[in-house]
C-alpha positions, 0 to 999 in steps of 0.5 A: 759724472762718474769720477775716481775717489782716491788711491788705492795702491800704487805699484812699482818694480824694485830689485829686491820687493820685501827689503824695500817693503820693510825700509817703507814699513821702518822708516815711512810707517807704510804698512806692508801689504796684507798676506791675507784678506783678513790683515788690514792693509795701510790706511791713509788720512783723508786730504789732498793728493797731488797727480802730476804729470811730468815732462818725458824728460824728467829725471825727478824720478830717477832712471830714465826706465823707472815704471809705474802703475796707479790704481784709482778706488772707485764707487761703482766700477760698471758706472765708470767703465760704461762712462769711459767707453762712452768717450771711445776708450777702451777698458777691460773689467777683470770678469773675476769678483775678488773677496777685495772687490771688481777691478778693471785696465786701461791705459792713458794715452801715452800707453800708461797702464791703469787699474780701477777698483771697486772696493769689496 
């Protein structure tokens, strides 16, 4: 069975993007992202990750409105998409091949959007 390997970004609104990127940047040591492809973006150590689902209700994650994204990196992105069309989701491969890999969109059932990518 095709599954997703890890993270590879996760994306959310802010007020103010580059201000919050460098307080991530100055106090967490979360590198801010690549203005090319030829920076390295930040690399995380290999180990556990929790994924939770929390109850719609929950105010562990502030304003009731806050979205999100998750992007999984995965290992062979057609293997995958072919696997989850095969259980009646609907998936959508961007046609493009970026320089950082192949990228495609489905949502979860509750509408949550999610991005698959295969690293270049």
């Amino acid at each position: 069975m095709e599954k997703v390997v890890g993270i590879g970004g996760l994306f959310f609104r802010s007020k103010d993007p580059k201000a919050l990127a460098v307080w991530y940047a100055e106090h967490l040591g979360v590198d801010e992202v690549p203005q090319s492809y030829e920076d390295d973006c930040w690399n995380q150590e290999a180990g556990a990750t929790v994924f939770a689902p929390f109850n719609q209700d929950t105010d562990y994650f502030g304003r009731p409105e806050q979205q999100w994204m998750v992007n999984f990196r995965v290992r062979d992105l057609d293997a995958m998409v072919e696997q989850l069309r095969g259980s009646g989701i609907e998936v959508s491969v961007d046609g493009e091949t970026y320089p950082n890999g192949r990228f495609a969109r489905l949502h979860d059932p509750e509408g949550n959007p999610i991005e698959l990518w295969e690293p270049a």
